[in-house]
C-alpha positions, 0 to 999 in steps of 0.5 A: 316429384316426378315428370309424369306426377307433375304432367298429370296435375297440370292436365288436371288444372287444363282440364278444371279451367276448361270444363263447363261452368267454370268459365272465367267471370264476364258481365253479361250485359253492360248499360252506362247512362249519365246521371239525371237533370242536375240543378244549376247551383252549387259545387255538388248539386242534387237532381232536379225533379225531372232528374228525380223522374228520370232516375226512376224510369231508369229503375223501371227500364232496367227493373228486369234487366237482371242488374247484378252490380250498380256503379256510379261516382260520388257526386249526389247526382249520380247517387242519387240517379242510381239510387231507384234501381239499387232500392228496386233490386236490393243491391249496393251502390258502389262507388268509383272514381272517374278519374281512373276509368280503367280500374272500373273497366277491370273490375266490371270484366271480373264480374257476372251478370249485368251491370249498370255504371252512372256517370256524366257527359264528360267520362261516358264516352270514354268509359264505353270505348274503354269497354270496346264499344262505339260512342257515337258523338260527345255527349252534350252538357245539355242531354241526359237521355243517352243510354248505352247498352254493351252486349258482350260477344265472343273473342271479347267483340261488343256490339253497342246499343244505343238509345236516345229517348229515355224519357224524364217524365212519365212512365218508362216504355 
């Protein structure tokens, strides 16, 4: 094969990577958010109905949001904190372990459109740093109302939104 031969292909997969539309695959927006009120009993406990509440304005709050992909940990809580916006936009559970953060944050970088992961107090504010966003404070055992909102920028930056009043009763805003 010739120099000029293997100049030209080169060129051409310079050019194919760089063309618009081609770009390489990154969420458009990420949310993190713990999982509803737990019960107090049992190894894996449900959500209560205040957790139930919650769970469903999180589906109303992110209804239009344009959530592509759903991640939360095998426990029932979380499951069952993402289970109304997986029903309200047709789309799968997947499950990841949260004891390998890293391997969600890889493959959510792979991904288009925005995501929503489900998690707990004690792997949330590790996951939004592991995605380059800022915490804030540990998250209490007793708060459930934290949602993070990661919004992707240029050169890899994130800017972190946090809110702190998702509601567990009622309607969400």
């Amino acid at each position: 094969m010739s120099l000029l031969t293997r100049l030209s292909g080169a060129c051409a997969l310079v050019l194919a990577v760089l063309a618009p539309g081609a770009a390489l695959a990154e969420p458009s927006m990420i949310y993190l958010v713990r999982h509803g009120e737990k019960a107090l009993e049992g190894k894996d406990p449900e959500l209560t109905p205040q957790g139930r509440q919650r769970a469903q304005n999180i589906a109303t709050m992110l209804g239009k949001a344009g959530i592509a992909h759903i991640f939360s940990t095998p426990t029932n809580r979380t499951q069952q904190t993402a289970q109304p916006l997986a029903q309200h936009s047709g789309l799968p559970v997947q499950l990841y372990d949260p004891k390998t953060p890293q391997a969600l944050v890889a493959k959510v970088k792979t991904l288009n459109g925005a995501v929503l992961v489900v998690g707990h107090s004690n792997t949330l504010s590790e996951l939004v740093r592991l995605f380059g966003g800022q915490p804030g404070s540990d998250i209490a055992d007793n708060e459930f109302d934290r949602l993070y909102q990661l919004i992707p920028g240029a050169g890899g930056a994130i800017t972190t939104v946090l809110f702190t009043s998702l509601p567990a009763t009622g309607a969400a805003p």
